[in-house]
ZAMARGU-4260 file (C-alpha; in steps of 0.2 Angstrom, whole numbers, plus 5000, padded with zeros to 4 digits):
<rodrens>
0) 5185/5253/4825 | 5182/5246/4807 | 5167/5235/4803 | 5179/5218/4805 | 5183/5221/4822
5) 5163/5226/4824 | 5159/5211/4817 | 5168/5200/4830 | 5161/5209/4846 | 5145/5207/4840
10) 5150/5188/4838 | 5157/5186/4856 | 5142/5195/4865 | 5131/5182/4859 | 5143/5167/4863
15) 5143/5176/4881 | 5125/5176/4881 | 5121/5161/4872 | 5132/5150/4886 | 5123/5153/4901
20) 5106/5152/4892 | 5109/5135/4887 | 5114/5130/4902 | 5098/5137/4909 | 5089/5127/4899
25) 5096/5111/4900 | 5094/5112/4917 | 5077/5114/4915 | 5076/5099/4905 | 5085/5090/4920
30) 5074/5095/4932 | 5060/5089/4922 | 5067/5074/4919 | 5071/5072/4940 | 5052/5076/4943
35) 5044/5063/4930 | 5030/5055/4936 | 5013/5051/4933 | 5015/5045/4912 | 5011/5029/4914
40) 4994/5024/4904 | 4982/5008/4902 | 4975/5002/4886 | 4967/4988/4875 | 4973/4980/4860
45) 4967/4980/4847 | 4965/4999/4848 | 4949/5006/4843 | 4939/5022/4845 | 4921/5028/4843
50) 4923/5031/4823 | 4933/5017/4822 | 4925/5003/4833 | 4927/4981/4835 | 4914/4976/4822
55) 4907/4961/4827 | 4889/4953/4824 | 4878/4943/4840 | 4887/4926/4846 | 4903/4932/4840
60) 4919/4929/4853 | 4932/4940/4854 | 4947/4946/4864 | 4955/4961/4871 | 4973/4963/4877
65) 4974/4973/4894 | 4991/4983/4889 | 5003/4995/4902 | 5014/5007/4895 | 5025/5013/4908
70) 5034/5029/4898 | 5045/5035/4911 | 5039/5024/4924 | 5044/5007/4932 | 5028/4999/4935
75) 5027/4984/4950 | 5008/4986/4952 | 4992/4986/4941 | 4976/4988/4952 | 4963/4985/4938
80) 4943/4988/4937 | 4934/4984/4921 | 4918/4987/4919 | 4906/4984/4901 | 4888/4983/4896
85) 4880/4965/4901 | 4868/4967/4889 | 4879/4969/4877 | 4894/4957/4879 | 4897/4944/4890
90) 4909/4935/4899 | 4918/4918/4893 | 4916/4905/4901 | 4936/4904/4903 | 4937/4923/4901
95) 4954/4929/4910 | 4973/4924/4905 | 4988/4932/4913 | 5004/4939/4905 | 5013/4928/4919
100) 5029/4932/4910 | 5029/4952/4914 | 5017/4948/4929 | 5021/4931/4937 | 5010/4936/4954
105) 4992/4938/4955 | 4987/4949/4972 | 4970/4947/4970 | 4957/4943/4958 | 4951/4941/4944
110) 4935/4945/4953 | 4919/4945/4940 | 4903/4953/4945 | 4889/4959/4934 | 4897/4971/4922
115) 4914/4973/4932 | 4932/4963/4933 | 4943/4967/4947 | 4961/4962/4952 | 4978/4966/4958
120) 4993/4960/4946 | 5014/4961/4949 | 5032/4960/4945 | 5033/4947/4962 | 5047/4950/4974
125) 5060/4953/4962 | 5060/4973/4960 | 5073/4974/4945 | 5059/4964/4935 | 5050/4981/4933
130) 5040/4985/4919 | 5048/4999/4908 | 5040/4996/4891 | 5023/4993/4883 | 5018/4977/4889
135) 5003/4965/4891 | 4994/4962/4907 | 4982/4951/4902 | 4970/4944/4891 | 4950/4945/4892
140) 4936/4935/4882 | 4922/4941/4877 | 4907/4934/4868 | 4893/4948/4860 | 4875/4945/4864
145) 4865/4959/4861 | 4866/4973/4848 | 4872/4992/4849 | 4864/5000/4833 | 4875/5014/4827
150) 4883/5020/4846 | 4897/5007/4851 | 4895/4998/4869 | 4912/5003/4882 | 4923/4991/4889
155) 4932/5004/4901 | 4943/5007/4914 | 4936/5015/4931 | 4943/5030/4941 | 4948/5014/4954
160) 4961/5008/4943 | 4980/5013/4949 | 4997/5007/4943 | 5012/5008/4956 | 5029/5011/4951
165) 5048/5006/4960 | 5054/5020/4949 | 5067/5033/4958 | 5054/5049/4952 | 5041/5040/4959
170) 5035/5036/4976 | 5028/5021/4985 | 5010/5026/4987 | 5009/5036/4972 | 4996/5032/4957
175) 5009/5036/4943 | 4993/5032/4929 | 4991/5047/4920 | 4975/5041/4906 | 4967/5025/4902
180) 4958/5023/4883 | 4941/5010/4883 | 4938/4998/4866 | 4923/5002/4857 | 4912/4988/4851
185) 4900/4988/4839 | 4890/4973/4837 | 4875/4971/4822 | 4861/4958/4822 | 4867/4940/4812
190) 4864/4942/4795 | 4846/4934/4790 | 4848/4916/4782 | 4842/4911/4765 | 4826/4905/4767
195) 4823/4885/4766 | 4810/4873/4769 | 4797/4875/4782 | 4800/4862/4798 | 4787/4856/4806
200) 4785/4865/4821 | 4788/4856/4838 | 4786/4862/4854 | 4803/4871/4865 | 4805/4865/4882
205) 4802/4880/4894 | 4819/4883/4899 | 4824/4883/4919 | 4830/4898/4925 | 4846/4897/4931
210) 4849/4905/4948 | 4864/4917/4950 | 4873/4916/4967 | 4873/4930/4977 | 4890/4941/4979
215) 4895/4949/4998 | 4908/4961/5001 | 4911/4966/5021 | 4924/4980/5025 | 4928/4985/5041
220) 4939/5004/5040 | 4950/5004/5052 | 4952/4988/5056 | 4965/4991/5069 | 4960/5004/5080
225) 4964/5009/5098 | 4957/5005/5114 | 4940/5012/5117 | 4941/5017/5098 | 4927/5013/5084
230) 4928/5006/5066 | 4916/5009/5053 | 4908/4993/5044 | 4903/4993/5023 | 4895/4980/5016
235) 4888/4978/4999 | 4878/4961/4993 | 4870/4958/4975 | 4860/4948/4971 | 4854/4943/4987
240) 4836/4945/4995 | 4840/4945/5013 | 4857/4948/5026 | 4859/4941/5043 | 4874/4948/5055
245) 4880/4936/5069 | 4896/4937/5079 | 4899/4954/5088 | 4885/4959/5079 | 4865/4953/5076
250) 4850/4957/5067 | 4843/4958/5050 | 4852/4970/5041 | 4851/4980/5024 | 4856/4972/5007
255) 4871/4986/5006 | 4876/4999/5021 | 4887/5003/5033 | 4885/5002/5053 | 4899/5010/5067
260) 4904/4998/5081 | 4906/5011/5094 | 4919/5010/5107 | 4930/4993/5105 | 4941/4988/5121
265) 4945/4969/5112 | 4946/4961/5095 | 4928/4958/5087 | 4923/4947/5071 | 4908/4952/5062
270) 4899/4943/5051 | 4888/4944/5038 | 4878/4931/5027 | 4867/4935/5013 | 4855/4922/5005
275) 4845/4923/4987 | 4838/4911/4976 | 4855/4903/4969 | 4862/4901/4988 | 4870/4910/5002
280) 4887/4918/5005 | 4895/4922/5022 | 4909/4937/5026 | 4918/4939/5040 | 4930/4955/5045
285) 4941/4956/5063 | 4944/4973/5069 | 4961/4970/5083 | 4962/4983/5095 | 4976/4991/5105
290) 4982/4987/5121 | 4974/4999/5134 | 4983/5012/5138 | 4993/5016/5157 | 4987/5028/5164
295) 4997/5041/5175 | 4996/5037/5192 | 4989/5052/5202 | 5002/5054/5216 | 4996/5057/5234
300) 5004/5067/5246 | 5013/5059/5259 | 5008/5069/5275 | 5019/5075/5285 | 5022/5070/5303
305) 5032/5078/5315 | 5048/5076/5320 | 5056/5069/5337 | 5068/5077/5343 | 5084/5066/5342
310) 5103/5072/5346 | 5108/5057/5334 | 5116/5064/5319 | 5109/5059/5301 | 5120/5051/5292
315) 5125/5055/5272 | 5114/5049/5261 | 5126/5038/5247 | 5124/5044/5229 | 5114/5036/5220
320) 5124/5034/5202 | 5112/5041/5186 | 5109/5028/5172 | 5115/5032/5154 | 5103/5038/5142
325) 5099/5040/5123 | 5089/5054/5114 | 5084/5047/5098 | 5077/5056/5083 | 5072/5045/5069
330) 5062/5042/5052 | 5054/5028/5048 | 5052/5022/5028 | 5034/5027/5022 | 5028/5036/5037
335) 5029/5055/5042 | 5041/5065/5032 | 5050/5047/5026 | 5052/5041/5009 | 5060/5025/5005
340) 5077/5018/4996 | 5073/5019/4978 | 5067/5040/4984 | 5073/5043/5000 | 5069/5064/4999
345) 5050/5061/4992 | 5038/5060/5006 | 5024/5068/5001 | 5013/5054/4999 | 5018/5042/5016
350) 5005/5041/5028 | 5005/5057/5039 | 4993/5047/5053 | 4999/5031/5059 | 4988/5021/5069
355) 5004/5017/5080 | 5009/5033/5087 | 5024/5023/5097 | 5035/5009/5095 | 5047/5000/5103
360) 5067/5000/5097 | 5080/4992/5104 | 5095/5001/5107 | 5114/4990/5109 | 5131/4994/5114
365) 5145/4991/5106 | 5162/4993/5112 | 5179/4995/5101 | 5180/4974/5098 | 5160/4975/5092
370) 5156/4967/5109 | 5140/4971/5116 | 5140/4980/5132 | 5123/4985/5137 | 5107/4980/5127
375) 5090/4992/5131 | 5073/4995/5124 | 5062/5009/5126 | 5050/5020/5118 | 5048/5034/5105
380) 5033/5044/5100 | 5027/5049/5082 | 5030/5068/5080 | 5018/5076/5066 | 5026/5091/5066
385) 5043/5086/5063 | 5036/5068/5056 | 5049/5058/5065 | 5049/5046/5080 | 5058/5053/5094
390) 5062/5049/5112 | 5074/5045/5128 | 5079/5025/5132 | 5084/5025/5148 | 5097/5010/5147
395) 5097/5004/5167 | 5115/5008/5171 | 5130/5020/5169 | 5143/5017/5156 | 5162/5015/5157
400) 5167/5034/5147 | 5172/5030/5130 | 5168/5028/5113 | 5156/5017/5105 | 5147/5010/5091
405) 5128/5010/5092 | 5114/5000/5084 | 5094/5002/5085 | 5081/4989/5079 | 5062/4991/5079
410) 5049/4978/5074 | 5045/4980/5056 | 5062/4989/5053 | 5078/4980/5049 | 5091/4986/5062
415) 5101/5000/5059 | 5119/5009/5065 | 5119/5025/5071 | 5131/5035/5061 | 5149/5038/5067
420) 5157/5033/5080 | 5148/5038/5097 | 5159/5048/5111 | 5149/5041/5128 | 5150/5050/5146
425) 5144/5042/5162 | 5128/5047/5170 | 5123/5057/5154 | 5110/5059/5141 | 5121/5057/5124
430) 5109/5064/5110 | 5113/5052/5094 | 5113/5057/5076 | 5097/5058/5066 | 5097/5041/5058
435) 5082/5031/5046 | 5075/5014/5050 | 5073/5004/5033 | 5055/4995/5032 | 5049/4978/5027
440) 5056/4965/5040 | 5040/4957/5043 | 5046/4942/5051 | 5059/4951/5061 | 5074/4940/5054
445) 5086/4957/5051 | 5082/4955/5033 | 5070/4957/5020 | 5067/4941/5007 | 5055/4930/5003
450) 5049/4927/5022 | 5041/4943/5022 | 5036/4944/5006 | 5025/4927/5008 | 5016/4936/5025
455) 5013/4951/5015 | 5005/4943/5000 | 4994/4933/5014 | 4988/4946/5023 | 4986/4958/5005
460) 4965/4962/5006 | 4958/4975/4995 | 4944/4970/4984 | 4942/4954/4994 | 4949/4946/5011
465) 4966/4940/5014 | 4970/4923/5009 | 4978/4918/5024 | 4982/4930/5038 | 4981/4932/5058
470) 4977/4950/5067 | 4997/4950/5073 | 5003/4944/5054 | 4992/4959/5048 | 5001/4971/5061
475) 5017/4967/5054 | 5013/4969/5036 | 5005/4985/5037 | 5022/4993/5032 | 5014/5010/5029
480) 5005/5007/5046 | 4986/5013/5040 | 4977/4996/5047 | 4977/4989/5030 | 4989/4978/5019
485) 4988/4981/4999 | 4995/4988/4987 | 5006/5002/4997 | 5012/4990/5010 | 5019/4978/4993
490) 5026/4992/4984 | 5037/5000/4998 | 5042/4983/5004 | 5049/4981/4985 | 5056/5000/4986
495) 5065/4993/4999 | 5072/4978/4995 | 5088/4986/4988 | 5094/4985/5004 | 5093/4969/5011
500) 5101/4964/5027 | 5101/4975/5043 | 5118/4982/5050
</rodrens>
């Protein structure tokens, strides 16, 4: 073999191996790309670090730009908590402006405490308004009052901060905020005037001192629990010298705690006023309880008596015809092993323990024409090892052998058609194809718009209580069913919203 034709072997062997290294490769890369999460991060403009900080001297204002930047993310959801030095900087007195542009709904908040702002921020109820690039979330106003020497005072973010993403790598409970960067500050005395005549002195008026209100927050965790079932209570007051409980609850109580109800059989409001020198302030939290359970009645054996004698023959008993039943096996969107419609196969993150371990659905009958023969509703029970629902509605009656279409509604759920095109015996349990119920109908209309959007942002409580909401109202809006309505139960309902009216 001469050196030409060794030359072009030795060419094709690498083509032949190059081919499906490449091809390994950019799969990687795609697969990389399929499981992007978690890049989004939270910063301040105008940038600055500990070698390069604000300069600023005592009584000077100034401004920092709360900024997002999404990176592969879609971000719905900012869940801010900013905390700073009081000593060193302070509030203004009109210290917070939105970016109502990129964020037109505020959830909750601002909230300002000593040292801390806290508040919720998002898209609103359109999800294709989703926040892909760097983008401004707000604006905060500072004022410098005291001075930090050579080591810069923080404005940071806390661990508590999250961002929420309707993004198809994403799911709906998950933190996709990967790092956060704080502005540095450094603030010098005011430079020491020249020195002019000497006034006459005159005396300063002793300035009142100005008392601050004081601050309550009461949590109750669950607030939904079931019959015979306890909750935890948390409450946290500042500035405050005293704290009376009234309600389901007396007593003089500690300026910060927690307390257990112990068994609950109905609803209970607890509340809790704090007073101080500048005032009091009064918090109040319902826990709703289940409805008690049935139990089982314990049979009891009939006795046996004895029989006459009789030569009169017993006559055949008629048979009793057997009612139609449905197995059911389905998932429900941000619950057991249930994603939602922007990821339907990524359920890692939806609640695993739903306080309703059973619901109620609906199940309907149609017939070739879409004329409903037989309506029926029934049960089915949360399975955690297959994290599905599952159970058998008995529908009351047989039905004429033939073939059908069937539809299934549950509370919360818009209505859904079971796949194909169902072959139905009389007197016979038909076992229905696995089908997913799509979450969000709060209002129970067969569609998802601004209805339940409006009952989910008044029942949204997580830094502070809902702005208008009823224990039933809350029920509905849990969406990821973990007795609590925030940011979760808002960012699936927007996951979801791509489908919008039930089948």
């Amino acid at each position: 073999m001469n050196k030409k034709n060794l030359i072009i072997l030795a060419l094709l062997g690498i083509i032949i191996v190059a081919i499906p290294l490449t091809v390994f490769f950019s799969q990687q890369q795609q697969d990389i790309r399929q499981q992007a999460a978690g890049t989004t991060t939270l910063t301040f403009n105008p940038a600055s670090n500990a070698s390069s900080p604000i300069n600023k001297t005592i009584n000077d204002p100034f401004s920092l730009e709360m900024m997002v930047n999404p990176a592969d993310n879609e971000v719905s959801v900012v869940r801010f908590e900013i905390t700073y030095d009081p000593t060193k900087v302070t509030l203004d007195s009109n210290p917070f402006s939105l970016n109502t542009l990129a964020f037109p709904t505020m959830l909750e908040g601002p909230i300002f405490s000593s040292g801390k702002i806290a508040g919720t921020v998002t898209i609103g109820s359109d999800y294709s308004k989703a926040v892909k690039t760097l983008t401004r979330v707000a604006t905060i106003k500072f004022k410098a009052i005291g001075t930090t020497g050579a080591t810069p005072t923080v404005v940071a973010y806390t661990i508590n901060a999250q961002v929420l993403s309707v993004g198809s790598n994403d799911e709906a409970a998950e933190n996709v905020l990967s790092s956060t960067l704080p502005a540095y500050i450094r603030i010098s005395a005011v430079p020491t005037p020249t020195p002019t005549s000497t006034p006459v002195p005159t005396s300063t008026p002793i300035p009142t001192p100005t008392s601050i209100p004081p601050t309550l927050t009461l949590d109750a965790d669950p607030d939904i629990v079931s019959y015979n079932g306890s909750s935890q209570l948390m409450w946290t007051s500042q500035n405050a010298t005293s704290c009376t409980a009234s309600n389901a609850w007396s007593g003089i109580k500690a300026l910060s705690g927690n307390q257990s109800t112990g068994p609950l059989t109905t609803a209970k409001t607890y509340t809790l006023i704090c007073t101080g020198p500048g005032g009091s302030v009064t918090r109040s939290v319902t826990i709703t309880v289940l409805s008690q359970p049935t139990p089982t009645p314990t049979r009891t054996p009939t006795p046996t008596s004895t029989p006459v004698p009789t030569n009169t023959p017993m006559p055949t008993a008629t048979p009793v015809p057997q009612a139609t039943r449905f197995n059911i096996v389905a998932y429900m969107h941000g619950i057991g092993n249930s994603g939602d419609n922007a990821n339907p196969n990524s359920f890692s993150l939806s609640n695993k323990n739903p306080v309703r371990s059973q619901r109620t659905v609906t199940v309907e009958v149609f017939d070739a024409t879409d004329t409903l023969v037989l309506s029926k509703s029934g049960l089915v029970g949360y399975n955690s090892g297959t994290g599905n629902f599952t159970g058998v509605v008995d529908m009351g009656q047989a039905i004429t052998p033939g073939q059908y279409n069937v539809r299934i509604k549950s509370p919360q759920y818009l209505k859904r058609r079971v796949p194909g095109i169902q072959t139905i015996d009389s007197n016979t349990t038909t076992n229905l194809p696995t089908f997913t119920f799509i979450t969000g109908d709060v209002v129970t209309d067969n569609a998802l718009n601004i209805l339940d959007y409006n009952v989910i942002v008044g029942c949204y409580s997580d830094f502070a209580p809902a702005i208008s909401c009823t224990p039933q109202k809350k029920l509905d809006a849990d969406l990821t069913d973990d007795g609590k309505v925030n940011q979760f139960d808002y960012n699936l309902f927007l996951r979801d919203l791509s489908v919008q009216i039930g089948d």
